[in-house]
gemmi code that builds the backbone of each chain (N, CA, C; Angstrom):
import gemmi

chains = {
    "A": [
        ("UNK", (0.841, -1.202, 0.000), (0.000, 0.000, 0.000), (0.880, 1.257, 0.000)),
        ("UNK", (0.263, 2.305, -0.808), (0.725, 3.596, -0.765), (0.968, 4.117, 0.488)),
        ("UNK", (1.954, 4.751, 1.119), (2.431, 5.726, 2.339), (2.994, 6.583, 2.424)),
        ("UNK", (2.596, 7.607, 3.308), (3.189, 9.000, 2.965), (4.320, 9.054, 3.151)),
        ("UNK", (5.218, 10.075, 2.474), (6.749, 10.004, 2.706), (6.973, 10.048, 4.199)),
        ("UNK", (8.100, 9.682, 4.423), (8.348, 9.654, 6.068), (9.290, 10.908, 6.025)),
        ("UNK", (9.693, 11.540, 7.192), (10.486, 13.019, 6.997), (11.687, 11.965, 6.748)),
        ("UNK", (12.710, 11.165, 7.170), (13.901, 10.733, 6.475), (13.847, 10.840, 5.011)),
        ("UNK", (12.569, 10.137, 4.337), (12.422, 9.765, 2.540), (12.785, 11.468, 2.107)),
        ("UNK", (11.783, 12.303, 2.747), (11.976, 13.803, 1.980), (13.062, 14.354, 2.280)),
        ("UNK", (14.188, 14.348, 3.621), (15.309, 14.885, 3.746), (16.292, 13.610, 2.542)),
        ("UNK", (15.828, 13.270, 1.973), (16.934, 12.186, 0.857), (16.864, 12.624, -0.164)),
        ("UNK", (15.379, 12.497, -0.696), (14.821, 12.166, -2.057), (14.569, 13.692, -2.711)),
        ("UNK", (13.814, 14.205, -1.440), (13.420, 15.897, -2.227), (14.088, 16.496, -2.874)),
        ("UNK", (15.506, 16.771, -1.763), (16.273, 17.846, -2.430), (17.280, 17.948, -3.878)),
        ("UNK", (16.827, 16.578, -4.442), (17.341, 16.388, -6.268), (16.375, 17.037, -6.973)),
        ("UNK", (14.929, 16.880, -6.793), (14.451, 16.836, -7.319), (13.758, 18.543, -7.438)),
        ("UNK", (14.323, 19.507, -6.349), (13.618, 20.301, -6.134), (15.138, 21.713, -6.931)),
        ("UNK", (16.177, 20.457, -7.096), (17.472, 21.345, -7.501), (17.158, 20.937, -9.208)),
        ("UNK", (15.860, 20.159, -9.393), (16.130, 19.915, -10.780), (14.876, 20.724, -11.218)),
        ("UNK", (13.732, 21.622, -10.975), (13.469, 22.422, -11.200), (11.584, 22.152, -10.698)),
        ("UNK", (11.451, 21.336, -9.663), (10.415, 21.099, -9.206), (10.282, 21.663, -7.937)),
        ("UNK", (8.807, 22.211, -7.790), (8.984, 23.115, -6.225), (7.696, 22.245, -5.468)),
        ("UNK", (7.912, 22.582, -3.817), (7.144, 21.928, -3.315), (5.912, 22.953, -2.559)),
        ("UNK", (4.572, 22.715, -2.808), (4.014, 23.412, -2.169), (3.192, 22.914, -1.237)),
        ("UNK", (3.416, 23.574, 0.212), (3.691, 22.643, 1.313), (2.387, 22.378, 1.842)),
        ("UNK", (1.319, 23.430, 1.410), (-0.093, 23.258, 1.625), (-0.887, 22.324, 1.539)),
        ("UNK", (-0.911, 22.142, -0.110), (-1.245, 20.477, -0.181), (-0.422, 19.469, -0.579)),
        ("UNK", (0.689, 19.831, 0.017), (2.095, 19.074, 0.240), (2.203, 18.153, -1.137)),
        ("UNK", (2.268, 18.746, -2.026), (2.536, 18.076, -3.338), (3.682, 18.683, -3.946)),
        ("UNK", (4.486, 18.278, -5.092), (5.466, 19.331, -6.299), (4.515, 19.504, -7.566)),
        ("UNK", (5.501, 20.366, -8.308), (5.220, 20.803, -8.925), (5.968, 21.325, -10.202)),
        ("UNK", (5.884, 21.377, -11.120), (7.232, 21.513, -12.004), (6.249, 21.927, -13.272)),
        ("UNK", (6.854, 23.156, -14.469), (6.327, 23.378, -15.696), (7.452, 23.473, -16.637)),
        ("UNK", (6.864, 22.347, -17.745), (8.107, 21.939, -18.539), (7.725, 22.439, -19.992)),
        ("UNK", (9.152, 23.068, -20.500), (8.998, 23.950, -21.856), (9.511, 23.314, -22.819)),
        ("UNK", (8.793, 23.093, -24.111), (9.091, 22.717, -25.404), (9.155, 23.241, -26.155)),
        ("UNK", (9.959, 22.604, -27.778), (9.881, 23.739, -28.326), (9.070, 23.514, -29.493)),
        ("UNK", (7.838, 22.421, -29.315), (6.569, 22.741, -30.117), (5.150, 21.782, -29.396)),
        ("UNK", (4.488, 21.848, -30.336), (3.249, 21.294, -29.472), (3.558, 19.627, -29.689)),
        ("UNK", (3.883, 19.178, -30.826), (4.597, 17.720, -30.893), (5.283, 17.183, -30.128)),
        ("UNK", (6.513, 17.950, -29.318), (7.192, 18.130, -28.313), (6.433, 17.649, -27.069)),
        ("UNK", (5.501, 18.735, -26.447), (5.088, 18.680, -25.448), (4.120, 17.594, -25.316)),
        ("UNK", (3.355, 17.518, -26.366), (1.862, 15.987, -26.196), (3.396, 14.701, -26.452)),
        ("UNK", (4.030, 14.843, -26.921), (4.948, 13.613, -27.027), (5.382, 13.003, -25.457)),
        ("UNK", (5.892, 14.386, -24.993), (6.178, 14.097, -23.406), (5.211, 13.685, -22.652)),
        ("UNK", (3.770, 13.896, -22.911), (2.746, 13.769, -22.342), (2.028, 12.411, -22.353)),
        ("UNK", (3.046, 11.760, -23.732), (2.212, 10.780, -23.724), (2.825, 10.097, -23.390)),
        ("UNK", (4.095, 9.974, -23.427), (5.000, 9.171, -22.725), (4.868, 8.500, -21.251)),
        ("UNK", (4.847, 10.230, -20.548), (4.521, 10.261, -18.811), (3.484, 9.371, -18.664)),
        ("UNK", (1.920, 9.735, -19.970), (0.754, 8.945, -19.763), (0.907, 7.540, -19.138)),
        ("UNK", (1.808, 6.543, -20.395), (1.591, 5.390, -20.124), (2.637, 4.936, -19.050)),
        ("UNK", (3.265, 5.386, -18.490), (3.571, 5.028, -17.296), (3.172, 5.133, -16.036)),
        ("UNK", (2.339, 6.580, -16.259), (1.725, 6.581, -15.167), (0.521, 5.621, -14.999)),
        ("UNK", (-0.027, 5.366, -16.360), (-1.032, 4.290, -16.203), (-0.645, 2.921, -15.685)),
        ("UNK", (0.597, 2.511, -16.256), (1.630, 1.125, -15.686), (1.975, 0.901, -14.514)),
        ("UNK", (1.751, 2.608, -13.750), (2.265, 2.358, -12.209), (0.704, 2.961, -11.576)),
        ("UNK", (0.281, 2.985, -12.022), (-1.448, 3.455, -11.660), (-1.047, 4.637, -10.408)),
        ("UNK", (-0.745, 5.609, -10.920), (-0.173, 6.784, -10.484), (-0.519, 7.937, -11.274)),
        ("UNK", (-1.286, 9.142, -11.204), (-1.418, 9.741, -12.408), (-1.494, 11.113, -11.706)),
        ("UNK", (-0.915, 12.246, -12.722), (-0.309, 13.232, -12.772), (-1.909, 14.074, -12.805)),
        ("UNK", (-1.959, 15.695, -12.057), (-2.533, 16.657, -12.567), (-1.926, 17.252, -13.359)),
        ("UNK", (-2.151, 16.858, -14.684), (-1.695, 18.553, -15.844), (-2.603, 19.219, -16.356)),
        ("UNK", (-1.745, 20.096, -17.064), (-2.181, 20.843, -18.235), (-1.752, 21.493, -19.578)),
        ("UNK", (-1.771, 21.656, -20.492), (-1.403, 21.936, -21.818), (-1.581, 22.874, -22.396)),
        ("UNK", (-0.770, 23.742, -22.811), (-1.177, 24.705, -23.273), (0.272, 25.196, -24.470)),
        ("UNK", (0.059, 24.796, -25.742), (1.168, 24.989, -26.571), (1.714, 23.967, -26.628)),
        ("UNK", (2.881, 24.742, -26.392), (4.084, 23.635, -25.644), (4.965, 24.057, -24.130)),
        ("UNK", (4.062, 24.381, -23.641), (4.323, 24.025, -22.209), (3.467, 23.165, -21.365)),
        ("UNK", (4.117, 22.362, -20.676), (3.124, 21.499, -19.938), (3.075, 21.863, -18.359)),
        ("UNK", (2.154, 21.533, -17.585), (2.348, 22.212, -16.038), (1.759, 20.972, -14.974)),
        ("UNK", (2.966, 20.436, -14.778), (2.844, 18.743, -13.732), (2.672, 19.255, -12.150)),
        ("UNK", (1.664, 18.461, -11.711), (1.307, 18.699, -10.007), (1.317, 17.481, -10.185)),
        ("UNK", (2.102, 17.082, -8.451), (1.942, 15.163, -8.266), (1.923, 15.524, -6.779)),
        ("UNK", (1.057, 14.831, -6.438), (0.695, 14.332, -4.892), (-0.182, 13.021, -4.806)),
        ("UNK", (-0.285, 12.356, -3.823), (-0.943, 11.166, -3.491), (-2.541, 11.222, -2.934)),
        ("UNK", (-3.722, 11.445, -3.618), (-4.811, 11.909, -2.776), (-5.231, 11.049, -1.889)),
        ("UNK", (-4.419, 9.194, -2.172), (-5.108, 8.509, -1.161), (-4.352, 8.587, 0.251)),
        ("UNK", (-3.320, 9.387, 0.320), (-2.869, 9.528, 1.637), (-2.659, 11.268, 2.100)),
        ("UNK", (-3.186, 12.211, 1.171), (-3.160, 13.297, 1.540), (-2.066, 13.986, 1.226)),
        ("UNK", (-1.005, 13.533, 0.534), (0.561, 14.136, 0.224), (1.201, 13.229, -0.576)),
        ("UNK", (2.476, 13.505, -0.176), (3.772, 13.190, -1.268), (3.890, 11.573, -0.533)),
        ("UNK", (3.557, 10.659, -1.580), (4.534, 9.575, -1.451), (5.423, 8.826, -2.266)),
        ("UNK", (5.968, 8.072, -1.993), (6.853, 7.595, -3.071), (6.798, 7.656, -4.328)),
        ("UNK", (5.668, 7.160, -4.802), (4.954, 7.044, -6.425), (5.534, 8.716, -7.154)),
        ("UNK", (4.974, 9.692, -5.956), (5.384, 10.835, -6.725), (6.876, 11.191, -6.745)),
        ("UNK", (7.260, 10.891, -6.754), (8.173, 11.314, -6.642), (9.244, 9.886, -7.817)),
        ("UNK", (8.902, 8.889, -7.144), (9.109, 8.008, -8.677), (8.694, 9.008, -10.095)),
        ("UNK", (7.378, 9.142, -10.297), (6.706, 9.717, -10.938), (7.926, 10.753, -11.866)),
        ("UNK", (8.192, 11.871, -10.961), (8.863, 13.544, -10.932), (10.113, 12.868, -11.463)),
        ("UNK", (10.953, 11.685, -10.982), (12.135, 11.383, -11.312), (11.790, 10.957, -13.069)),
        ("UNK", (11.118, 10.170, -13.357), (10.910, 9.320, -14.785), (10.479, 10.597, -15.580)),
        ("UNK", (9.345, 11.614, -15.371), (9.166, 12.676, -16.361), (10.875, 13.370, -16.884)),
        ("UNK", (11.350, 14.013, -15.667), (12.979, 14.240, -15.479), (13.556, 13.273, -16.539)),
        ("UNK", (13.508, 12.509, -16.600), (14.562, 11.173, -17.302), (13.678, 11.024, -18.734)),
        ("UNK", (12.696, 11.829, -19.144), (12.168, 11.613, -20.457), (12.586, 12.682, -21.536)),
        ("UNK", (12.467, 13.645, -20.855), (13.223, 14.874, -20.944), (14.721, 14.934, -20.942)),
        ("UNK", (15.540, 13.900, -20.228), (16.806, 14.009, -20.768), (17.756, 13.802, -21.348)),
    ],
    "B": [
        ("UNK", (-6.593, 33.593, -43.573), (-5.923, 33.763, -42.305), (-7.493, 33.717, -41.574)),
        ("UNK", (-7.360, 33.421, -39.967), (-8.508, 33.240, -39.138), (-8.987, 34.542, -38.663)),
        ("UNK", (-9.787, 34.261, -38.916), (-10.901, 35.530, -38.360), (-11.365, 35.682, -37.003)),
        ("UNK", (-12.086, 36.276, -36.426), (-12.723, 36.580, -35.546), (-14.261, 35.903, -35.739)),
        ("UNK", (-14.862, 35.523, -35.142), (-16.368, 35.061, -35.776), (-17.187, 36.187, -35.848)),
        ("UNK", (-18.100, 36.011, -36.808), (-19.052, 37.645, -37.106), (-19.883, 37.162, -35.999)),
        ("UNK", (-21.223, 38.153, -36.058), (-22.233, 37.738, -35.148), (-22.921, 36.805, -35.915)),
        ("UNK", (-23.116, 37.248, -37.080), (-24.260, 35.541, -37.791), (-23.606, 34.167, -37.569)),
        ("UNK", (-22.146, 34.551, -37.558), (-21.725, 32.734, -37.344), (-21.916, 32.651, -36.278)),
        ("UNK", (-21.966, 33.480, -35.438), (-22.259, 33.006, -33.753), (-23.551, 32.610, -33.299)),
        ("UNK", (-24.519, 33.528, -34.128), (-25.944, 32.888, -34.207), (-25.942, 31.952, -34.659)),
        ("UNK", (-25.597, 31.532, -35.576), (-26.158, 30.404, -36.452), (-25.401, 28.995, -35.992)),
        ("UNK", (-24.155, 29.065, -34.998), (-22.775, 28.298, -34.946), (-22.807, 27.636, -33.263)),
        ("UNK", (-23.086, 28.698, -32.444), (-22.774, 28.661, -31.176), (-23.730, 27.764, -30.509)),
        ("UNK", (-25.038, 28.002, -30.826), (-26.426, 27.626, -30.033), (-26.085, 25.908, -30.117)),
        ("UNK", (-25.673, 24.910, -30.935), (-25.104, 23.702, -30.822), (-24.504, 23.431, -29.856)),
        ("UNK", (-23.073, 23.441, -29.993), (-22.214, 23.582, -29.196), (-22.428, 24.118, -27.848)),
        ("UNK", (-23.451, 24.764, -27.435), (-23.836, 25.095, -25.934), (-25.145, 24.229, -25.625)),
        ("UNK", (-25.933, 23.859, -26.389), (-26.675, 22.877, -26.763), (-25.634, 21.148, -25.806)),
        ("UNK", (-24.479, 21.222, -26.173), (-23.686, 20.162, -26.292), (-22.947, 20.050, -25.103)),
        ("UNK", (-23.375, 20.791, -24.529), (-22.375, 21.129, -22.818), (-21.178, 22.131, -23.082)),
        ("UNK", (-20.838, 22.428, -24.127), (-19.900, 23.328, -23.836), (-20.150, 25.265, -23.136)),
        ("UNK", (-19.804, 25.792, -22.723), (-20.009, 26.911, -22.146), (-19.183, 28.350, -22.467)),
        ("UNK", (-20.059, 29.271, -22.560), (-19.501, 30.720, -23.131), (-18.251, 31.657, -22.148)),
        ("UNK", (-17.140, 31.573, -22.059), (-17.026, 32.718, -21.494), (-16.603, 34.318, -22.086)),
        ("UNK", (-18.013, 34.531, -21.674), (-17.950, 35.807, -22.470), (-16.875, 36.939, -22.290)),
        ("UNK", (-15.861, 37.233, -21.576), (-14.731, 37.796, -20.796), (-13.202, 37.427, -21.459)),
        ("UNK", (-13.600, 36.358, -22.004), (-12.233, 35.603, -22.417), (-12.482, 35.464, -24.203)),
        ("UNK", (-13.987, 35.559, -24.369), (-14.558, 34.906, -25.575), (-13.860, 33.645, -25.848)),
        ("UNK", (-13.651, 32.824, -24.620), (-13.775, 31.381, -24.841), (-15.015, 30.381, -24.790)),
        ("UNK", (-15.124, 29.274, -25.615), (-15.666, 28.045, -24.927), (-15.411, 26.986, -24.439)),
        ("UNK", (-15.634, 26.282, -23.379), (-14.961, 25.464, -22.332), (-16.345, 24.312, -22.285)),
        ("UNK", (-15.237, 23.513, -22.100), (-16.189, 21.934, -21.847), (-15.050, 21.001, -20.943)),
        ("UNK", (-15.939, 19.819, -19.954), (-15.866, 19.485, -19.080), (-15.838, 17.593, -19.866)),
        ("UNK", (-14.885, 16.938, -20.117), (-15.317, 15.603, -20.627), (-14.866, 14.443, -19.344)),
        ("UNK", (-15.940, 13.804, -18.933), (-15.485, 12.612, -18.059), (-15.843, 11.230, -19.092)),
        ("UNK", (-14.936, 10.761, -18.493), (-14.144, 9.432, -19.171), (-14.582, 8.331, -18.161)),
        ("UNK", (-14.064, 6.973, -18.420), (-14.130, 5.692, -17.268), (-13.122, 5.589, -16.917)),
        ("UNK", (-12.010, 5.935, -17.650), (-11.001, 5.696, -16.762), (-9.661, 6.888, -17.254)),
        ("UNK", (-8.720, 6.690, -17.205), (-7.514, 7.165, -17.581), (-7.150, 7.202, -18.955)),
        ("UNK", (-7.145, 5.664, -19.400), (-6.973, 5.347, -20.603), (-7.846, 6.316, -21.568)),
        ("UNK", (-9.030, 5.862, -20.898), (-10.350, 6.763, -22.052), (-9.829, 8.143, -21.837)),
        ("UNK", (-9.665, 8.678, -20.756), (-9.548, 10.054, -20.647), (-8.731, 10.691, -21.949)),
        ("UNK", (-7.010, 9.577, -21.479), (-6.110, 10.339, -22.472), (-6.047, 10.026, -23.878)),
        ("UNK", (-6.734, 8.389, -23.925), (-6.822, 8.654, -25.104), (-7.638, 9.510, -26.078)),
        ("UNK", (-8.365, 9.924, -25.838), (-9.076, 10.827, -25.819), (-8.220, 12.481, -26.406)),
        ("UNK", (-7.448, 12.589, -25.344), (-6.822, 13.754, -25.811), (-6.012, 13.625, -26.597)),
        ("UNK", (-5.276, 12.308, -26.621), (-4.667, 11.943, -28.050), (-5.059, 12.194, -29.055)),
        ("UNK", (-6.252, 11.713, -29.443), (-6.626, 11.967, -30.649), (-7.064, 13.305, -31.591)),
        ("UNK", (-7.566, 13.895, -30.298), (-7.511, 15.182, -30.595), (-6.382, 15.939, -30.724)),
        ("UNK", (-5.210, 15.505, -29.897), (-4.197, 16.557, -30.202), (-3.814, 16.146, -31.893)),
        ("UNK", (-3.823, 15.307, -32.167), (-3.536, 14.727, -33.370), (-4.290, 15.644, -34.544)),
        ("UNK", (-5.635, 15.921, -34.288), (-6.176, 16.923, -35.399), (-6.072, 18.271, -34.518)),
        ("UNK", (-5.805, 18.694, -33.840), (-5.477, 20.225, -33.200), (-3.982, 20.381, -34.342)),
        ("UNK", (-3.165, 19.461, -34.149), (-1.522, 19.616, -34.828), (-1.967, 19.745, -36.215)),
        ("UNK", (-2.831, 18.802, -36.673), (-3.127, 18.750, -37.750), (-3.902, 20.119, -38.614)),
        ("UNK", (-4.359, 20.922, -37.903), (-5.268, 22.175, -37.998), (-4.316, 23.464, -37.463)),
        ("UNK", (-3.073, 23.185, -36.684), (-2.112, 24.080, -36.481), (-3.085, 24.968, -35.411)),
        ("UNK", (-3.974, 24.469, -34.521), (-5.199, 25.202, -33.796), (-5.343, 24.308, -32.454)),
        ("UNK", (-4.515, 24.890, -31.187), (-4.191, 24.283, -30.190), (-5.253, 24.110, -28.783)),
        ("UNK", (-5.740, 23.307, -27.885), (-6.352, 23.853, -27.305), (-5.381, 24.326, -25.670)),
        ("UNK", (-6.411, 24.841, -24.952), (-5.954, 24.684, -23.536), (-6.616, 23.822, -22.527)),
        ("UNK", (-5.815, 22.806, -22.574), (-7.136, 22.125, -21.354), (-6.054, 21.142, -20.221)),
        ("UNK", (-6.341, 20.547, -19.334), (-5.972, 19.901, -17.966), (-6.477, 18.635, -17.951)),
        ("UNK", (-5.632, 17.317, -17.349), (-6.294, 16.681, -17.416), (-6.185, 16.335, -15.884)),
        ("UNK", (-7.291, 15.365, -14.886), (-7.100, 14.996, -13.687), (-7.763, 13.724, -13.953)),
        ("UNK", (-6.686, 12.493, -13.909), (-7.121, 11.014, -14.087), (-8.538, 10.818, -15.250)),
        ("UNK", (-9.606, 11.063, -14.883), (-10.516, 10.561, -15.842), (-11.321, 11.823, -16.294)),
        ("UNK", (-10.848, 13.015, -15.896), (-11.587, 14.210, -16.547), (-10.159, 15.004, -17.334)),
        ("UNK", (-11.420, 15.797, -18.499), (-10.606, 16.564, -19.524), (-11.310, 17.537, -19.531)),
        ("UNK", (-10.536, 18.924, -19.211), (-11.008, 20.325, -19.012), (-10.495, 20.787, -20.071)),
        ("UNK", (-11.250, 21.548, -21.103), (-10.801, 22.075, -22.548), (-11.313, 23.153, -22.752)),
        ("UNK", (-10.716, 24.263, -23.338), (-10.861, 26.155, -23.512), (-10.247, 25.816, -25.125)),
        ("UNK", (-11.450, 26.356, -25.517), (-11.079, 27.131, -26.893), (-10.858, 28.454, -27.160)),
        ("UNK", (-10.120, 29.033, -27.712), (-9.988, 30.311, -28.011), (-8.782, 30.754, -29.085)),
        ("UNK", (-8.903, 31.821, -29.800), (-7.907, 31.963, -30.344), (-7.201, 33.024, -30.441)),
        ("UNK", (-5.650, 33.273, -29.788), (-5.570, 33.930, -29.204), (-5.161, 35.635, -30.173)),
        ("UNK", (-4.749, 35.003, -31.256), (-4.435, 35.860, -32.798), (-5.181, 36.902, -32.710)),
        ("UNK", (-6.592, 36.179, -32.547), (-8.132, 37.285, -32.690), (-8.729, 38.038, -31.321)),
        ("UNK", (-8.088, 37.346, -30.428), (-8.807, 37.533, -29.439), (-9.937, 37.258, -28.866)),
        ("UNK", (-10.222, 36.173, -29.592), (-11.224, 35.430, -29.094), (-11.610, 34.617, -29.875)),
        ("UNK", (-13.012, 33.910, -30.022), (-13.186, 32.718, -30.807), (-13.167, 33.318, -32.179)),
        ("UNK", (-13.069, 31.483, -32.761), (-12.627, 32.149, -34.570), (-13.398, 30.581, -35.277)),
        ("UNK", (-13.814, 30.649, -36.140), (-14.200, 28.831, -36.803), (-12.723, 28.139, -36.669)),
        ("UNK", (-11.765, 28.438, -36.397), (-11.284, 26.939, -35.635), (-11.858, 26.236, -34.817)),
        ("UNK", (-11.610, 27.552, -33.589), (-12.492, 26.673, -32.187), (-13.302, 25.994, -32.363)),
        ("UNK", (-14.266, 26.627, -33.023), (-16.104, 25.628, -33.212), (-15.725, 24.473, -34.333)),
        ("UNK", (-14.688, 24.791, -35.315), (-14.164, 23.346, -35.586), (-13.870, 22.105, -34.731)),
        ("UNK", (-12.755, 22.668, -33.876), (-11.910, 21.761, -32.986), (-13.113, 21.258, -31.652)),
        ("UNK", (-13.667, 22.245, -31.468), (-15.016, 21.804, -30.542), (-15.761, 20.552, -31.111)),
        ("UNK", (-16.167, 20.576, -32.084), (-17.049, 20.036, -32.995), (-16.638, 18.480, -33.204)),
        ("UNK", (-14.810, 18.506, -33.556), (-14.834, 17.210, -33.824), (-14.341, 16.376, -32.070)),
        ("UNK", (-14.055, 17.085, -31.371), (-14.231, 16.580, -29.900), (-15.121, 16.454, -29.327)),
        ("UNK", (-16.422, 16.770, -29.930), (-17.903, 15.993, -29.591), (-17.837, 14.572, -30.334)),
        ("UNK", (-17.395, 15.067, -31.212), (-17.479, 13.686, -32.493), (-16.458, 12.901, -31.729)),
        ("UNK", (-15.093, 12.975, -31.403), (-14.235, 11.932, -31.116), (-14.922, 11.271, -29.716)),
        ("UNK", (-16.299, 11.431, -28.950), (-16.727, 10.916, -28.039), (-17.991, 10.308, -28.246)),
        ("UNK", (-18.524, 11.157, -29.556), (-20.046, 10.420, -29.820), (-19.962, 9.094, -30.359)),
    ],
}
model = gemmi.Model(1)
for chain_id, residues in chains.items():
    chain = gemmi.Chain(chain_id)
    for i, (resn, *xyz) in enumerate(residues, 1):
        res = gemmi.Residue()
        res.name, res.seqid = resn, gemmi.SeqId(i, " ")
        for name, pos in zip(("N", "CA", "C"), xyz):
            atom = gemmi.Atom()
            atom.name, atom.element = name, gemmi.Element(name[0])
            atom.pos, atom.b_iso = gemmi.Position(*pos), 0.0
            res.add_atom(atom)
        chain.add_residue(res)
    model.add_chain(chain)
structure = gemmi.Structure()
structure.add_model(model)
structure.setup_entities()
């Protein structure tokens, strides 16, 4: 079962991910990251990519689209915050993109 | 090059399409529609296909997706508001669900 990060996981895991251009907003304790392309092929390409993995890990992203920029929110709603998945999640978008 | 819509195409064009669930905002001169899906898959595939004739029409939309819903704004931003793209691209995203 899904579990919320423990404060050790986020003093490990966060701070790559928050030096790689994802921010955390602590309210509804999720990240957040908006990623720029340089066309709309570009950006639905990335999108679809993220798609089927997130469907493979039954984990799925809030976005949105607009051009070619895309705008990723990941948090866990069945535990109220950040757990692992997201942050799996934030790492693999990162690694599609690079 | 795209136009602005006159008022007769809006008479004659719009009353469907709001007919169809989609909605006016008169402020933005966008129209916005709300699509729920069964699942993920349906959701995105879904937007797949459409992005596929949006690229294809060089006529992008703005929309979000959250797991099994698709939030979509037409507008164009050239004109400043709607233009027969939109009510194109509207049109066949009724169709890619009917």
């Amino acid at each position: 079962m899904t579990e919320k990060l423990t404060q050790p996981e986020r003093d490990s895991d966060l701070p790559t991910l928050l030096d790689n251009g994802w921010t955390h907003d602590a309210d509804r304790d999720a990240i957040a990251k908006t990623f720029e392309f340089g066309n709309f092929i570009d950006a639905f390409g990335f999108m679809t990519r993220a798609a089927i993995w997130a469907e493979k890990w039954n984990h799925h992203p809030e976005w949105s689209n607009v051009y070619k920029t895309v705008e990723v929110t990941l948090t866990t709603h069945d535990v109220g915050g950040l757990s692992t998945l997201d942050l799996k999640l934030a790492r693999k978008m990162d690694q599609l993109i690079g």
